[in-house]
ZAMARGU-4260 file (C-alpha; in steps of 0.2 Angstrom, whole numbers, plus 5000, padded with zeros to 4 digits):
<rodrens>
0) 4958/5080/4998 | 4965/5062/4993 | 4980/5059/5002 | 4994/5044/4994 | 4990/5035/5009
5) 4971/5035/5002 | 4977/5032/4984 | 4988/5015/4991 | 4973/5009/5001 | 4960/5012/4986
10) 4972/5004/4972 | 4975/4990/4985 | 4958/4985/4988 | 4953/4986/4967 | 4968/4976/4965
15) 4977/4965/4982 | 4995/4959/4980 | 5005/4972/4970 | 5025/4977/4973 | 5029/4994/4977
20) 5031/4996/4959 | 5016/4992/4951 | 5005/5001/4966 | 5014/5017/4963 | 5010/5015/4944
25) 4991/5011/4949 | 4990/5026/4961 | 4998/5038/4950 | 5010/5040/4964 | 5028/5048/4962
30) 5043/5044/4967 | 5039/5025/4971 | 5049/5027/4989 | 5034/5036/4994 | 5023/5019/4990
35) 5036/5010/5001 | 5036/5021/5016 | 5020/5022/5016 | 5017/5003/5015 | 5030/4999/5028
40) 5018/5011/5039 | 5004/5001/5036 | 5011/4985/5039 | 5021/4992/5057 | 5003/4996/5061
45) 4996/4980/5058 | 4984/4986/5042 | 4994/4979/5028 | 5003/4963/5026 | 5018/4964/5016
50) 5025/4947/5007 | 5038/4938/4995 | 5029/4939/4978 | 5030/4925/4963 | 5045/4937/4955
55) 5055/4938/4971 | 5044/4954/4974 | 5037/4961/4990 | 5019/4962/4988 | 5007/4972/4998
60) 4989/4966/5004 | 4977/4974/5015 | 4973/4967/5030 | 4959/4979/5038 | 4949/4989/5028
65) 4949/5004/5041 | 4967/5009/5037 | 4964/5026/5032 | 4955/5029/5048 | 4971/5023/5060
70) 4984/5031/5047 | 4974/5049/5052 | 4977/5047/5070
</rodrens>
């Protein structure tokens, strides 16, 4: 089963640098808070780096391509 941790990480490594917004319209994910949390965990955990975007956005790029693995744990 896909998890939205899996979908964030997926669409983030099709298409690096989106805002919460665009990624949880990319992932098919509802509501967007869940992209957020889920991102803010990333980054606490060092997989995700999160950063002021050309529109005053935060954009989110992966760091580690083994994300998935450490979110499971």
């Amino acid at each position: 089963m896909t998890t939205n941790t899996d979908r964030v990480i997926e669409t983030l490594q099709r298409w690096p640098g989106l805002d919460d917004d665009q990624l949880a319209h990319q992932a098919n994910i509802r509501p967007r808070q869940q992209v957020n949390q889920i991102c803010r965990h990333l980054e606490s955990l060092g997989k995700l780096r999160r950063s002021m975007g050309p529109e005053n956005k935060t954009v989110n790029t992966l760091i580690d391509d083994t994300a998935t693995s450490v979110w499971q744990k």
